[in-house]
Wavefront OBJ file of the C-alpha trace (Angstrom):
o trace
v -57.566 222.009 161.292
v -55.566 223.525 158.655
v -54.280 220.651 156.871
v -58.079 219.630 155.986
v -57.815 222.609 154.333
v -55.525 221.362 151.704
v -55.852 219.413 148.762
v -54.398 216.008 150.080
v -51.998 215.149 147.266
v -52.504 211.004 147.204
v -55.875 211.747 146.348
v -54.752 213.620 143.092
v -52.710 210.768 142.543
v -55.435 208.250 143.292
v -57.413 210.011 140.604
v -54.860 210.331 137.862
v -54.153 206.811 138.617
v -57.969 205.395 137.633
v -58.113 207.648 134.837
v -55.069 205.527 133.247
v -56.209 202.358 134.452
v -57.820 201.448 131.475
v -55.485 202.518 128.876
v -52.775 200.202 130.946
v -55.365 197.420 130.536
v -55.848 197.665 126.759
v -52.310 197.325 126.449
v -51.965 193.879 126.105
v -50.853 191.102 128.374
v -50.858 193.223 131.320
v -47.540 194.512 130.531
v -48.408 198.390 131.087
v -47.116 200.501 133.598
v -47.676 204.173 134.619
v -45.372 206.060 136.589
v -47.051 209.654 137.687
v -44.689 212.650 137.832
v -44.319 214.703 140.672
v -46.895 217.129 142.358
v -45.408 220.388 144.018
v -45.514 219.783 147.095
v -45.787 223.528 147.914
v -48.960 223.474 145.801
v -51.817 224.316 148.781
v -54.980 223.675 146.462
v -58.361 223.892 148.381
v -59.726 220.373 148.521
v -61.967 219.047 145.989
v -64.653 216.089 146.163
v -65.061 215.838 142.575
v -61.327 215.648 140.517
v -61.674 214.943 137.256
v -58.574 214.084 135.043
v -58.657 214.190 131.350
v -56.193 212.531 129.646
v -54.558 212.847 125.870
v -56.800 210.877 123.369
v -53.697 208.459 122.226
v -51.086 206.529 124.557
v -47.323 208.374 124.100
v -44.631 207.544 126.460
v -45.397 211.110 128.095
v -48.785 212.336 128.553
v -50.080 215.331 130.702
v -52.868 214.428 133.013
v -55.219 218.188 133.450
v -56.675 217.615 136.861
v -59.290 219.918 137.464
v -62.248 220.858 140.093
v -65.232 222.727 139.094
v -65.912 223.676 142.875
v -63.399 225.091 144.104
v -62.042 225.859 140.883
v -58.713 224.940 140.161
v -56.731 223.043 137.301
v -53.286 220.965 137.740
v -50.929 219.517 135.150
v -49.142 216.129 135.889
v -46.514 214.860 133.652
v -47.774 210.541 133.387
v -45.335 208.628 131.908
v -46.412 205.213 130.467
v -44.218 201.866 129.438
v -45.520 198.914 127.518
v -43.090 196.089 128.689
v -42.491 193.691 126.082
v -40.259 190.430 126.029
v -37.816 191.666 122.954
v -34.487 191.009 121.086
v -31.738 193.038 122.836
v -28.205 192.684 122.674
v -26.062 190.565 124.394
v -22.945 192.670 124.357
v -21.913 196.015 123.146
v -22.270 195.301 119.443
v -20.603 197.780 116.725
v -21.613 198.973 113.605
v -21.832 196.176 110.907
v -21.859 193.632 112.945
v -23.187 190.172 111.682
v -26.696 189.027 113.942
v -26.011 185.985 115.300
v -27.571 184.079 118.383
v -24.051 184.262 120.243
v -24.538 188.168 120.254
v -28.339 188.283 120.796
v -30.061 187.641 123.835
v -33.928 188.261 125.229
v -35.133 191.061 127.728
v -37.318 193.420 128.196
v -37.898 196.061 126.484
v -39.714 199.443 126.429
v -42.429 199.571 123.032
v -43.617 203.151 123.904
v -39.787 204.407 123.964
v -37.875 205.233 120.961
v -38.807 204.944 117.060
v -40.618 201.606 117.532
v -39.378 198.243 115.593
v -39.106 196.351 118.395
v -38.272 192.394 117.429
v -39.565 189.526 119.906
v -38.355 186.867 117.199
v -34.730 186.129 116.781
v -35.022 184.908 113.904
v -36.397 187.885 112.257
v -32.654 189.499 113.386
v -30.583 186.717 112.856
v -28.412 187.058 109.797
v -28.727 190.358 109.017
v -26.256 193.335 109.732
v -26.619 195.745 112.484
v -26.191 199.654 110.624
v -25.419 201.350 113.780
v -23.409 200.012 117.236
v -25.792 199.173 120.342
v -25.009 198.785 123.385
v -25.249 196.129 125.707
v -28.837 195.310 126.862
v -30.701 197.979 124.059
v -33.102 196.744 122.317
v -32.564 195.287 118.506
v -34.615 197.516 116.240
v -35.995 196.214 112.770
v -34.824 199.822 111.177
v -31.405 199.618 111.849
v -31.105 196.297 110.406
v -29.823 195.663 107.082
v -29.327 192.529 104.963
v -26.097 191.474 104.302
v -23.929 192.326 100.882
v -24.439 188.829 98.873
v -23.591 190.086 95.150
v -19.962 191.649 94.944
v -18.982 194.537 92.528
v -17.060 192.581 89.863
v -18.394 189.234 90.850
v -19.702 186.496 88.276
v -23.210 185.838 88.634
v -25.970 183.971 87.472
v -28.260 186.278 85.850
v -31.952 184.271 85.165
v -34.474 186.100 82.567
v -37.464 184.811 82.892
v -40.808 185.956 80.995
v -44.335 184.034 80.520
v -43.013 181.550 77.169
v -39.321 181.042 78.752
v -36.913 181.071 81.293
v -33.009 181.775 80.087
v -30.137 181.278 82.086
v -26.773 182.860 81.582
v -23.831 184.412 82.924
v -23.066 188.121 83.445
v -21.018 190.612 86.140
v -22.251 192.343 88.771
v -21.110 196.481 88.515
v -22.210 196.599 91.611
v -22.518 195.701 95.425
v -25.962 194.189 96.249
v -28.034 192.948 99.246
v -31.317 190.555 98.879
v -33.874 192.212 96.879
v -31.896 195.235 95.857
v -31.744 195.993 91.607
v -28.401 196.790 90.467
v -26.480 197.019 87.362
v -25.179 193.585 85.584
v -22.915 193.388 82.457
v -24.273 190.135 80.442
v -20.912 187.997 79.470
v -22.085 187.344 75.623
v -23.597 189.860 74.453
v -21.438 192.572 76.811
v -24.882 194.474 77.180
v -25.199 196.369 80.842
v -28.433 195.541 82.383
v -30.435 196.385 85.533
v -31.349 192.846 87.733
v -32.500 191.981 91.081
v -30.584 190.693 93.322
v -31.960 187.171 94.422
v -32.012 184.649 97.186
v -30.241 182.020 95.615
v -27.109 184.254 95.025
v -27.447 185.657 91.831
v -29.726 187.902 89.609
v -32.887 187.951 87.821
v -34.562 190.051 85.291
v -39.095 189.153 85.396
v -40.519 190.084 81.868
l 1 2 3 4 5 6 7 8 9 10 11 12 13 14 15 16 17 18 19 20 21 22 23 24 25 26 27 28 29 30 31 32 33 34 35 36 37 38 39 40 41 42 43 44 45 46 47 48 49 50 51 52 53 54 55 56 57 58 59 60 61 62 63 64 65 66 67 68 69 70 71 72 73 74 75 76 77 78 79 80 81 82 83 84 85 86 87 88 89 90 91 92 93 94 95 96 97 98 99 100 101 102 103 104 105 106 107 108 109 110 111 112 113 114 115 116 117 118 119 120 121 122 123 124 125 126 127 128 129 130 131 132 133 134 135 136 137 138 139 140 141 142 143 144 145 146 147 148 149 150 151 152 153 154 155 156 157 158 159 160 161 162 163 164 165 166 167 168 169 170 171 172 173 174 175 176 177 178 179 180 181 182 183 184 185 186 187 188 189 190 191 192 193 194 195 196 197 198 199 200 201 202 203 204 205 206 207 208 209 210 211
C-alpha cells in the first residue's frame, strides 16, 4: 500500500532517541532528559532500514540530530533539545536587586544545568549571606555569578588595619577611603602617620597589608 511507502516517522524518532541514550546516561544521576523536535509531517521520505543519526560531539541544550540513509539516500535535520535536571537553589519569591540571601527568601527546586550561563548552587549555604546583583524572579534559579558579597568596610569608616610581614605583626588604626566587600584591596589612610595606603579587606572586619 502506499503508506509502506513512506518513511514511518516514530521510527526516525526511535533512532534519534538511541543515539542520545547514552549521552542522557553519562549525565549523572539519571537526571537527563531529551525532548526531540518536530518532524514535518509533510516530509514523504522513502523508507529506510538502516538510519543512522550523528549527533554533535559535546552536550548543548540544543543539538541537531543529521539523520541520514545511504539507500535510499536521504538526510534529515532534527532540532534535540537536552536538560540536565538538578536539585538547585532557586528563589523563594520575586527577589530584587541587592537583596540580602537569606534562608527565608531561598528555597530548593529544580533546576535546568544545560540552560543559561551555568553557576548553578545546590548548597544554600554557598548563597546565604551574600547579595543578589540583579532581581530574580520567583522559582529561577540562584546563580553563583550574580552573587556578590556584601559591603563590610564603609568609605570613611575606622578600621583596624593589621601589617603583618615574616619578623612582626603591627596593629593600628587607619580610615577606609573607600567602600569594600571581603577580599577586595582598597585605599586606607593610616591615623598616625596620615600616610594613604592600599589594604585588603578582611574577614574579621577590617584591613590587612601581607609583607
Amino acid at each position: 500500500s502506499f503508506a509502506e511507502d513512506i518513511q514511518d516517522q516514530a521510527a526516525i524518532r526511535s533512532a534519534i532517541e538511541a543515539a542520545v541514550a547514552p549521552r542522557l546516561a553519562a549525565i549523572h544521576d539519571g537526571r537527563g532528559e531529551a525532548e526531540i523536535g518536530a518532524i514535518d509531517s509533510r516530509l514523504r521520505l522513502p523508507p529506510c532500514n538502516n538510519i543512522s543519526v550523528d549527533l554533535p560531539p559535546n552536550n548543548a541544550a540544543l543539538m541537531t540530530a543529521k539523520v541520514t540513509c545511504t539507500a535510499p539516500s536521504w538526510t534529515l535535520y532534527v532540532p534535540v533539545r537536552l536538560h540536565d535536571w538538578v536539585d538547585a537553589v532557586i528563589a523563594a519569591g520575586t527577589l530584587a536587586p541587592n537583596t540580602p540571601l537569606t534562608p527565608a527568601v531561598l528555597t530548593r527546586g529544580r533546576a535546568d544545568a544545560l540552560a543559561g550561563t551555568g553557576g548553578l548552587i545546590t548548597d544554600p549555604r554557598q548563597a546565604e549571606g551574600k547579595i543578589l546583583r540583579v532581581g530574580v524572579i520567583a522559582g529561577a534559579p540562584i546563580l553563583s555569578p550574580l552573587l556578590e558579597l556584601p559591603i563590610s568596610i564603609h568609605r570613611g569608616q575606622r578600621v583596624m588595619l593589621t601589617v603583618t610581614d615574616p619578623a612582626m605583626t603591627i596593629k593600628t588604626t587607619a580610615t577606609a577611603l573607600d567602600d569594600g566587600r571581603i577580599g577586595d584591596t582598597i585605599t586606607v589612610e593610616n591615623t598616625a602617620s596620615q600616610k594613604t595606603l592600599r589594604a585588603t579587606v578582611a574577614r574579621d572586619g577590617g584591613v590587612e597589608i601581607r609583607f
